[in-house]
Each structure stands twice: as structure tokens, then as C-alpha cells.
matplotlib code that plots the C-alpha trace (Angstrom):
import matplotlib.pyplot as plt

x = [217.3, 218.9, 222.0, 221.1, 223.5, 227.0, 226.2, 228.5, 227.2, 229.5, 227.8, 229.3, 229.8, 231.3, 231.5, 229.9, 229.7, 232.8, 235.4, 235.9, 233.6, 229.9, 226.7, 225.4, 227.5, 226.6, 226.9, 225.8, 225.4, 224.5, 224.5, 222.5, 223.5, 222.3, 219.6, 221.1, 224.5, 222.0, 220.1, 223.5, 224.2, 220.7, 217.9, 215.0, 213.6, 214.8, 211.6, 209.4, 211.0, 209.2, 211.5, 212.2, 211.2, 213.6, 213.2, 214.8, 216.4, 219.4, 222.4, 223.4, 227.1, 227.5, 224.2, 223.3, 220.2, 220.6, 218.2, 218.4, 216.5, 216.0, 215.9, 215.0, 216.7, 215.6, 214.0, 217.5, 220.6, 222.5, 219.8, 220.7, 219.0, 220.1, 220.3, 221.5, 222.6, 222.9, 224.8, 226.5, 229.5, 232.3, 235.1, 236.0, 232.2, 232.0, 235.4, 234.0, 230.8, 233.0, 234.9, 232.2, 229.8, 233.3, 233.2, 229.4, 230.5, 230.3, 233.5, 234.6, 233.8, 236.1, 235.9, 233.0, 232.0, 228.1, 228.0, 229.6, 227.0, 224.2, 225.9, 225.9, 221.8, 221.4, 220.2, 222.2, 224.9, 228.6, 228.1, 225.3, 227.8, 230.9, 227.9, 227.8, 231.5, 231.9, 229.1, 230.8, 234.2, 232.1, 233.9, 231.3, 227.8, 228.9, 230.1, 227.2, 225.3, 227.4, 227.6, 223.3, 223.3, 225.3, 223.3, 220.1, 221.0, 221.3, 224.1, 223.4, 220.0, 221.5, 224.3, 221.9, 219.3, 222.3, 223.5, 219.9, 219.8, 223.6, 223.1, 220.4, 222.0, 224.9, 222.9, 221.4, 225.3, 225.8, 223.0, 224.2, 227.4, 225.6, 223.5, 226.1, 225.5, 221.5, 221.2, 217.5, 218.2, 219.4, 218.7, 219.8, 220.9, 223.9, 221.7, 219.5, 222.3, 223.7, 220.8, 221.0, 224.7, 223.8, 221.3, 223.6, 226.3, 224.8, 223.6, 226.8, 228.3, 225.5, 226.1, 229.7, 228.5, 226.1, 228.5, 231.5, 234.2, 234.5, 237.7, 236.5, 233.6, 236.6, 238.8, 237.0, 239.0, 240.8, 240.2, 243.3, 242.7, 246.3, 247.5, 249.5, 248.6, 246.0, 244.2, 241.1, 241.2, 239.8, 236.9, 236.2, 236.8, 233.8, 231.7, 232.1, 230.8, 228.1, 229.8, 232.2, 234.9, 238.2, 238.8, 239.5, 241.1, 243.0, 246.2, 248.0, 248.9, 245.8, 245.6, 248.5, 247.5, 245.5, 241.9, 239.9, 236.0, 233.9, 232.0, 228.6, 228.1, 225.0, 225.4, 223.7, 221.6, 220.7, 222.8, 224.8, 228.1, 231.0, 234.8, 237.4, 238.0, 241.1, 242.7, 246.3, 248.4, 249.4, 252.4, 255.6, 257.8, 259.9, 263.0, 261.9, 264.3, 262.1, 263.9, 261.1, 260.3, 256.8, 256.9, 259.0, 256.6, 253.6, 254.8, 255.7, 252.1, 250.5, 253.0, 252.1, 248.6, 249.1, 250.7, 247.6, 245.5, 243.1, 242.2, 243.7, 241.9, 244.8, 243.8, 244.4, 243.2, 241.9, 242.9, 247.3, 249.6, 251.2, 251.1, 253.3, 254.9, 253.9, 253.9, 252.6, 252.5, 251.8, 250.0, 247.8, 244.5, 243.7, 241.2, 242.3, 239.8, 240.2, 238.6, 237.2, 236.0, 232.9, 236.4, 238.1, 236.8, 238.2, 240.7, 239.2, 241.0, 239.8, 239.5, 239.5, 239.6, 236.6, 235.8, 234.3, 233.2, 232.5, 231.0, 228.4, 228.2, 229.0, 229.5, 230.0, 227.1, 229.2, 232.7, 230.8, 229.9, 233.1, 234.6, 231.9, 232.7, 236.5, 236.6, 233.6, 232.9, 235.9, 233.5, 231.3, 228.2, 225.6, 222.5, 222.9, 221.4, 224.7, 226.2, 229.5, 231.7, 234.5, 237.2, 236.4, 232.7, 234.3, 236.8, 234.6, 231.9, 234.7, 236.3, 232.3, 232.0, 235.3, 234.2, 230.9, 232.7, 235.0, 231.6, 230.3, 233.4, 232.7, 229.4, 229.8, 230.7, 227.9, 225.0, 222.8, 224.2, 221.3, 223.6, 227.0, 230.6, 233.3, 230.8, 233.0, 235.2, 231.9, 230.7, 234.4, 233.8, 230.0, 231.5, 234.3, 231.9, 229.4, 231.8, 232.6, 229.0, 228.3, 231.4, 229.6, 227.0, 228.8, 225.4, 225.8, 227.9, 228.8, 225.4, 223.2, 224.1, 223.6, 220.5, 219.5, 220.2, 217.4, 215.2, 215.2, 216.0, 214.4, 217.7, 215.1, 214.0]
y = [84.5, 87.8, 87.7, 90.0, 92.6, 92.2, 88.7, 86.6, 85.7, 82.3, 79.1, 77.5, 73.4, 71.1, 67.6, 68.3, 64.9, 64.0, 62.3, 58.8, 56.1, 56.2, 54.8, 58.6, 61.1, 65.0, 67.4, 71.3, 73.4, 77.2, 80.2, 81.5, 79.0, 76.2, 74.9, 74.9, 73.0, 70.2, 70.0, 68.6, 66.2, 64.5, 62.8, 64.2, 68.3, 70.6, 72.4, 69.5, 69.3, 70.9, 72.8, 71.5, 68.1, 65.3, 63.7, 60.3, 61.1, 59.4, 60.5, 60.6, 59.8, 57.5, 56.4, 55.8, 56.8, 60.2, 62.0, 65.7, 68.5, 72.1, 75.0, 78.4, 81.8, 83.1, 80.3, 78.8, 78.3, 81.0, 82.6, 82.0, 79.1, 76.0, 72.3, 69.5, 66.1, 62.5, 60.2, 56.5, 57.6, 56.6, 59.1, 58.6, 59.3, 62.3, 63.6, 63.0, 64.7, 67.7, 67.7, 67.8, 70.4, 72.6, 71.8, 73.5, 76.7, 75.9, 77.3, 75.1, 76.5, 77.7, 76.6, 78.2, 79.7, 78.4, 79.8, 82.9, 83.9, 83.1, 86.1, 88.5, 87.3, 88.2, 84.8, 84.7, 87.3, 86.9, 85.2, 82.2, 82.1, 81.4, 78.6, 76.4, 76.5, 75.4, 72.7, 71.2, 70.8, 69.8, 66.9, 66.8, 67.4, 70.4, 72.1, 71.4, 72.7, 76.1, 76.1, 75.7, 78.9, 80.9, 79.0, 80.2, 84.5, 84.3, 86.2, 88.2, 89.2, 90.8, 92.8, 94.2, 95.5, 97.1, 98.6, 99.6, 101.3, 102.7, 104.0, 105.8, 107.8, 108.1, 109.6, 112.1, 113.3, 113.9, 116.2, 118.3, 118.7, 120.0, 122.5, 123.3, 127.4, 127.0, 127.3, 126.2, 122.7, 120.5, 116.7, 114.9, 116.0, 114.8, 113.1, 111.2, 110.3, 109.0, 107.1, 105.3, 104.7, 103.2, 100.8, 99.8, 99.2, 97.0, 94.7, 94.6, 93.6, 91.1, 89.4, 88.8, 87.6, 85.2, 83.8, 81.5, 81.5, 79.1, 77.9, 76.4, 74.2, 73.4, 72.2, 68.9, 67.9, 64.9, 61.4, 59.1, 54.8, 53.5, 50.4, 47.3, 45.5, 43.5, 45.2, 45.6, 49.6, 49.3, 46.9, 49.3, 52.5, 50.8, 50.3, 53.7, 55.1, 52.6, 51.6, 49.7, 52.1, 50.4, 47.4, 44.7, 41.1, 38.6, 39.5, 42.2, 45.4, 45.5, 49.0, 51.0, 54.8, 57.0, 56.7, 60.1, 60.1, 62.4, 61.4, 62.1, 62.6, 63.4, 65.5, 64.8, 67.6, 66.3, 68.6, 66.6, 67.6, 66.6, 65.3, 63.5, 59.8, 58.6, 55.0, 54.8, 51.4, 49.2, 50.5, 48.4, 48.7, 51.6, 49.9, 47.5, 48.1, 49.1, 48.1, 48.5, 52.0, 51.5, 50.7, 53.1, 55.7, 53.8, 54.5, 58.2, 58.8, 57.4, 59.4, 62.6, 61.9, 60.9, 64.7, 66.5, 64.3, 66.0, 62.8, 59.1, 55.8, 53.7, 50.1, 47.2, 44.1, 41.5, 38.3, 39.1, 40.1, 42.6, 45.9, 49.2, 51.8, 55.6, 56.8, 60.3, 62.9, 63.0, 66.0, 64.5, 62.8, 59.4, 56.9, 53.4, 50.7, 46.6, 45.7, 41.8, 41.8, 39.2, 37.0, 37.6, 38.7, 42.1, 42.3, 43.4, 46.6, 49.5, 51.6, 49.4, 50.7, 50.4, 46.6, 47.2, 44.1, 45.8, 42.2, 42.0, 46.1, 45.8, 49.5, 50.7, 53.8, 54.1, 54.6, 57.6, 58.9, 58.6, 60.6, 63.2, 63.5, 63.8, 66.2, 68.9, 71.8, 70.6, 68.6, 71.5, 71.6, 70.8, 71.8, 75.1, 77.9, 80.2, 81.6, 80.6, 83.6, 82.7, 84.9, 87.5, 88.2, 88.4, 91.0, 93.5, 93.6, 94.4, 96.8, 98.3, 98.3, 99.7, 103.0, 103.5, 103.2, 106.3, 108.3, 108.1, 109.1, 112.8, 112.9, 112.4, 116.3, 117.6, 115.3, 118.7, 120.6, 121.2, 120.3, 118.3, 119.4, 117.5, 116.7, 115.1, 113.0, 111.5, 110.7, 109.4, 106.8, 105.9, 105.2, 102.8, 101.1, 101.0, 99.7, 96.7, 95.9, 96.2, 93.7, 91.2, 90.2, 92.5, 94.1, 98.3, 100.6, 104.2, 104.5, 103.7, 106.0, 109.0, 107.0, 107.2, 111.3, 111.9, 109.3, 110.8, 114.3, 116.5, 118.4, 120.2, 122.8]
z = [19.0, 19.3, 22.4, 25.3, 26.6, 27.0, 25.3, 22.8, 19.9, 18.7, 20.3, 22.9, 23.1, 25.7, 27.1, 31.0, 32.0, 33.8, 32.1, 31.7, 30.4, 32.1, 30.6, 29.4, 28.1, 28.2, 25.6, 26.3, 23.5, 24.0, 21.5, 18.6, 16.3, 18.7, 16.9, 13.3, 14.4, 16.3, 13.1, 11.2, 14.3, 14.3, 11.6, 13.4, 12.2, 14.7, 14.1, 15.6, 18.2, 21.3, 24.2, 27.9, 26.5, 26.6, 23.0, 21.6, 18.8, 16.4, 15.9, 11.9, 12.1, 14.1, 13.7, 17.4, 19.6, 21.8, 23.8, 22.7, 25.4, 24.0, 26.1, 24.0, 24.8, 27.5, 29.4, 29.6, 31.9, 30.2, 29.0, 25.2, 23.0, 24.5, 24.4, 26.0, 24.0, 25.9, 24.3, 25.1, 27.8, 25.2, 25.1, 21.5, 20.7, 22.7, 21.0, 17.6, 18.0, 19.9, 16.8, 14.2, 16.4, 16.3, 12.1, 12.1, 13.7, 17.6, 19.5, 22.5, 25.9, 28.8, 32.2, 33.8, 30.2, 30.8, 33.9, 33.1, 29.5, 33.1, 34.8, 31.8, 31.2, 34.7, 35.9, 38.8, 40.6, 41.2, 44.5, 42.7, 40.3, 43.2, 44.8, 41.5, 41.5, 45.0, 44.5, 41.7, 43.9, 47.5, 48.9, 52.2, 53.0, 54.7, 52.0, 49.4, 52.3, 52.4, 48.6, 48.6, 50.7, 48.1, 45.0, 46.7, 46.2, 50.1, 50.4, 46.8, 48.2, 51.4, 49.6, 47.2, 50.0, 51.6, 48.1, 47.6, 51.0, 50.7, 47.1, 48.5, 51.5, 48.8, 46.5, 48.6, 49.8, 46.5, 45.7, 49.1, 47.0, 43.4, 45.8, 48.3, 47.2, 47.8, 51.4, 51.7, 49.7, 52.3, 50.8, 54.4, 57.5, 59.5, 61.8, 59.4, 57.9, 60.7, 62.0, 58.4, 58.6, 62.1, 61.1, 58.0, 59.9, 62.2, 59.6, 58.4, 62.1, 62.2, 59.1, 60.0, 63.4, 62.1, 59.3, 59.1, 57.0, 54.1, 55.5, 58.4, 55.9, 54.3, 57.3, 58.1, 61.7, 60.9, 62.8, 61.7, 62.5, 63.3, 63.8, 63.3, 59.4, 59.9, 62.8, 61.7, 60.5, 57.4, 58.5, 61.4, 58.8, 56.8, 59.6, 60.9, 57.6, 56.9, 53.4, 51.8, 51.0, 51.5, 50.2, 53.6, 52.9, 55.7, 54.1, 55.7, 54.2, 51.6, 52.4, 51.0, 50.6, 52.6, 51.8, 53.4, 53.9, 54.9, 58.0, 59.8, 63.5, 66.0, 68.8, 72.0, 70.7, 67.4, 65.5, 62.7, 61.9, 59.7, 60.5, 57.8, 59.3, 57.5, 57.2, 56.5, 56.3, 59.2, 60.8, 60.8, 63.9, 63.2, 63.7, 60.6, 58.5, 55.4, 51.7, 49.0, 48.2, 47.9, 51.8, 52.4, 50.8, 52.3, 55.7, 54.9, 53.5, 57.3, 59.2, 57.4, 58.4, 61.4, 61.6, 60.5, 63.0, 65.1, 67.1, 66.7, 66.9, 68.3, 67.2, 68.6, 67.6, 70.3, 69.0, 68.4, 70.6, 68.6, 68.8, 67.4, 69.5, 69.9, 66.2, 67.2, 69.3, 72.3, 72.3, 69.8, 71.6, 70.8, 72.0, 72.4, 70.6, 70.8, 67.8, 67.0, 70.6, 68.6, 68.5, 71.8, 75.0, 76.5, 78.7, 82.2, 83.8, 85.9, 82.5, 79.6, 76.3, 74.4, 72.8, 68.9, 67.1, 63.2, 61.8, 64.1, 64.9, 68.9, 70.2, 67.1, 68.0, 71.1, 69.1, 67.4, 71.0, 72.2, 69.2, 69.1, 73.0, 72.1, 69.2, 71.3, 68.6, 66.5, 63.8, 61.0, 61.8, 58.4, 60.0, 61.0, 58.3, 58.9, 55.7, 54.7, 53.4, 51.6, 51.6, 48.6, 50.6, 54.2, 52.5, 51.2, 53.8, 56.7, 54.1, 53.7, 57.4, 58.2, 55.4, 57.0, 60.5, 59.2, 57.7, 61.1, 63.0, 60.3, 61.3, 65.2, 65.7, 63.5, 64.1, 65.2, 62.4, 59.8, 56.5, 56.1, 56.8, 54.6, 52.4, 50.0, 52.7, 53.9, 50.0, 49.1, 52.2, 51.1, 47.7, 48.7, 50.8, 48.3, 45.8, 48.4, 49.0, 44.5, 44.3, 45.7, 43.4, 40.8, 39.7, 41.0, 38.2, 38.9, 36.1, 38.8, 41.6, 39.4, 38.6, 42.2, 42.7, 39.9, 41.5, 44.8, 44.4, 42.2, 40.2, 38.1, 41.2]

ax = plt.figure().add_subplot(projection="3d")
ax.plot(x, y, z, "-o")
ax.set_aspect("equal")
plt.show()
């Protein structure tokens, strides 16, 4: 197949399973030469082989069985002839057939290369491309969520109405400035294109009103479980998240670095949300005098997080008497939990702290209460359908709205005025703002605007 615009022609090859030994490895291939460098790889005809079907084939050297999927230029990620090649998850394997795809002409991709040949095909904008990225590094549900909105043209769909609707108005300015010495051509008048400008610029305001910022998917508040070794954190860490992340055993300090997990809650209103719960390592008494380095680093690691806590779970456990002293701040909130209370029965107070059992599950649904309660709007909300803007898109849209707030401030003095004063002030500011809104998707060029005077104005009068 012949590349489309702006298209490379050398074929493309990487391993894009993650690294390490699995049961399947993945090998993309994507370029012109596709087909023929698969053909030396495999002892089946390429030309039987039918597209978007996954096929066992086998491998010639080493002779294994692969499953080989073909995807023909244009029906295909990157637009380009295509294919994808399972094979056992062996690192030395994948390396070899790397190696010898490399021999037959391929060229080893960059990061983001795949992606990037989509972009020039036109499969997806700057702003899908920035959501595959960000769902590749998600760490929470949050973020895929955020990422989904950006994968889905969401945010590329609403900059390229505005560019439409902006590279019109511009476009019209400019014809006032070609016929600026025929009185009777008047392509828009200050008033419609204010009203215009008005109805831009409050989209734009909206937008920004109805988004969030990508750092604030990213900043998961932090929920830190201290206590003495052996208090039952990491049993409790594992209940709260409904798996077995941490590894628990009788023997204290089993848990020596900081192990962060992304964690769901459910507000009274039903709205889930995200925080980070963190275990770190039983603390010693600080006036232990610590000699191994690995404790002394242990104990450095929980104090840092203890640092960057937004709320502490203060362990205690029921059935010792020991406890540790104030390791934190004081400014820092915490919530006070006796866990094994299946073991030991709480101590009665006035206000006692709450009693958790994580074997048999005892108040476990009212821990998550109580921490919901604590953090209040703290936690990132994964339900709600607000765009997340990361810092490139919130950027150019204030810089957009900012130019169009400055056209408008021309235009207030002369919005009865049949044709525009300062013509070019008011174009050089519907440019700039149009140039944020194109930078978005990266899909407007200087090309289409003069596009846009012929299509609207007729230059031939």
C-alpha cells in the first residue's frame, strides 16, 4: 500500500507487551513492507492469510506456534498495513525475532512511534493521542477514567467546533482588510462580530468551568496506616481494598517499604471516588536506637509518608499493650482504630475509637465511612463526566480566551459602527486565539483560514 501524507515509508517493529517473562509476547509491525518481512518470519503464505483475523501460524526459526493478526492499510491503527504477532512471553525469543525482522528491513520503533504514524493518518488528534499516553501510565481508576474522556475526541471535538466557528469570524475580518477601499463590501459588522465573539467566549469560560485539571486526577489524597510492627496494618490495608496486596505473617516487620494502592470509596450520595491508602512498616520507638541501615532506611521511607499524609489511621492493636508515640504532626488528622477486636473486646470509654476485626470483616464498611467522613471532597471523584485538562489544553484555551477577551474590548466602542476600526489589531488577536484553539488537536494550518475567506466570501466580485 502506498503511505498517506506526511507518512514514512520504512516499517516499523517493536516488542509492545511489557517486559519481563509473561505467557504471550507481542510483536507490532507497521509499514509498507509489513507483509513481506512477516512472510520470512512464518511457514504459512502471507497471501492466504485473511485481515482482522487472528490465525495460528508457526514460526520458522525457532520453529514454534504464533498467532499472527493482519490489519491492511487503511483499516489499521496507524493507518499503514499492519500486523500483530503473539508469541511465547520469552525475552530471549522476542529479542531474536526483533533482531531478524530488523535483518529483513523493519527499523525499530520510538516511543510513541505507533501512535504518532495514527496522528499523521488522521485517526485520531493531538489530544486522543495525549489519552493513549495517559492510559498506558494510569495508576487509578480515576485516571483511566480522565484518560477515556481524552481517547474518546471529547475534548478534540470541542476545539475543532470552536476553530470551525473562530476560523470563520477570522476569515470574514480578513476579507474587510483585502476590500478596506470598497466602501459597499462590508463582510461583518462590529456587532455581529461581537455577538460571535460573545457566544465563543462563553464556551470557552464554560469549558474551563466544567473541567478539572489533570493534576488534581493525579493527586490521589493520601491515607497512611501507622503503627507499632505487628499491629495489624497490613491485614487491615488488605481488607480495606478487598485483595491481597501486602504480604501479612505473625512475625513482625514483614512489611518493610511503602506499598501504595489506589482505593475506592462511596459517598453517602453514591458517588465513588478515589484516595491512595498506604501501609508503611511498624514504627520502633524513636528512641530505639536503630543500627542496621536497612532499618534505618525503613523508618525514613514511613516517616516521609507519614509527611505527605492527608489523613492517618493510627493503629492499635487490641490484644498488646504496646503502642508508639506521636510520629506526625499534629496538624495532620488521624482516626484512631483498635484492630483484632474478633480477639479482644474494646475498651469501653465515652468515645472509643473505632473496634475493626479484618478476619471476620467487623466494621470494616464503617472504617470506610468514617474515612470518606474525614477526608469530605478531598478523595477524586471517577464518576463524574468532567474533562480533565492537563496542563498543555488548560494553557491554550485561557490564552484563546484571554485574545478574544482583548478583540472584544476593540469592538466595545464601535459595536454601531457599520465596518471595523483596527481591523488588523482585532484579526492579530482572532489569530493568536485561533492558533491556541488549532494547537489542541493540532489539525488547523494558516492553509485553511485562507481556505475559509474563499469559502465564505466571494473575492471574485
Amino acid at each position: 500500500m502506498t503511505p498517506g501524507p506526511g507518512q514514512s515509508v520504512d516499517t516499523l517493529v517493536a516488542v509492545s507487551s511489557p517486559p519481563g517473562r509473561s505467557l504471550r509476547g507481542l510483536i507490532r509491525f507497521s509499514g509498507q513492507d509489513t507483509r513481506r518481512i512477516l512472510a520470512g518470519l512464518i511457514d504459512k503464505p502471507i497471501a492466504d492469510l485473511l485481515p482482522r483475523q487472528l490465525t495460528t501460524v508457526r514460526l520458522i526459526t525457532p520453529t514454534l506456534p504464533a498467532l499472527l493478526t493482519l490489519f491492511d492499510a487503511p483499516h489499521s491503527y496507524t493507518g499503514q498495513d499492519s500486523a500483530e504477532l503473539q508469541v511465547p512471553g520469552n525475552a530471549a525469543l522476542l529479542d531474536r525475532l526483533l533482531h531478524l525482522a530488523i535483518d529483513a528491513g523493519a527499523r525499530l520503533a520510538e516511543p510513541g512511534e505507533f501512535t504518532f504514524r495514527a496522528y499523521l493518518a488522521g485517526k485520531l488528534d493531538l489530544t486522543q493521542a495525549e489519552g493513549v499516553a495517559a492510559t498506558i501510565n494510569a495508576t487509578s481508576q480515576g485516571q483511566l477514567k480522565a484518560a477515556k474522556h481524552l481517547c474518546d475526541g471529547e475534548l478534540g471535538t470541542l476545539a475543532r467546533d470552536l476553530v470551525d466557528d473562530l476560523g470563520t469570524r477570522l476569515a470574514l475580518v480578513e476579507a474587510g482588510i483585502d476590500f478596506t477601499d470598497q466602501e459597499d463590501v462590508v463582510p461583518i459588522t462590529p456587532g455581529d462580530l461581537d455577538t460571535h465573539l460573545s457566544r465563543i467566549e462563553a464556551q470557552l469560560t464554560n469549558l474551563l468551568a466544567n473541567s478539572r485539571s489533570w493534576g488534581e486526577v493525579q493527586a490521589l489524597p493520601w491515607v497512611v496506616l501507622m503503627g507499632a510492627p505487628s499491629a495489624g496494618k497490613s491485614t487491615l490495608f488488605n481488607a480495606l481494598l478487598g485483595q491481597q496486596r501486602a504480604v501479612i505473617d505473625p512475625l513482625p516487620g514483614t512489611t518493610r517499604d511503602i506499598l501504595c494502592e489506589p482505593m475506592t470509596l462511596t459517598a453517602n450520595n453514591g458517588t465513588p471516588s478515589e484516595l491512595m491508602l498506604v501501609d508503611i512498616a511498624g514504627l520502633n520507638d524513636p528512641t530505639t536506637n536503630l543500627t542496621s541501615p536497612l532499618d534505618k532506611q525503613t523508618q525514613a521511607a514511613a516517616q516521609n509518608a507519614l509527611d505527605r499524609a492527608d489523613l492517618i489511621l493510627h493503629i492499635i492493636d487490641l490484644t498488646q499493650d504496646q503502642d508508639i508515640p506521636p510520629y506526625h504532626s499534629t496538624s495532620t488528622p488521624t482516626l484512631t482504630i483498635h484492630t483484632k477486636a474478633d480477639l479482644h473486646p474494646p475498651p469501653t470509654t465515652s468515645h472509643p475509637p473505632l473496634p475493626v476485626s479484618a478476619l471476620t470483616g467487623h466494621n470494616i464498611d464503617a472504617l470506610k465511612n468514617a474515612i470518606a467522613n474525614q477526608l469530605g471532597d478531598l478523595p477524586v471523584s471517577i464518576s463524574a463526566d468532567m474533562l480533565a485538562l492537563q496542563p498543555r489544553h488548560e494553557h491554550a484555551l485561557r490564552s484563546a480566551l484571554t485574545q478574544l477577551t482583548h478583540a472584544r474590548e476593540h469592538l466595545a466602542t464601535q459595536l454601531t459602527h457599520r465596518s471595523l476600526d483596527d481591523v488588523e489589531l482585532i484579526a492579530d488577536h482572532l489569530r493568536q486565539a485561533l492558533n491556541d484553539l488549532a494547537g489542541l488537536g493540532g489539525q488547523l494550518t494558516p492553509d485553511d483560514v485562507i481556505g475559509k475567506v474563499f469559502a465564505t466570501f466571494c473575492v471574485g466580485k
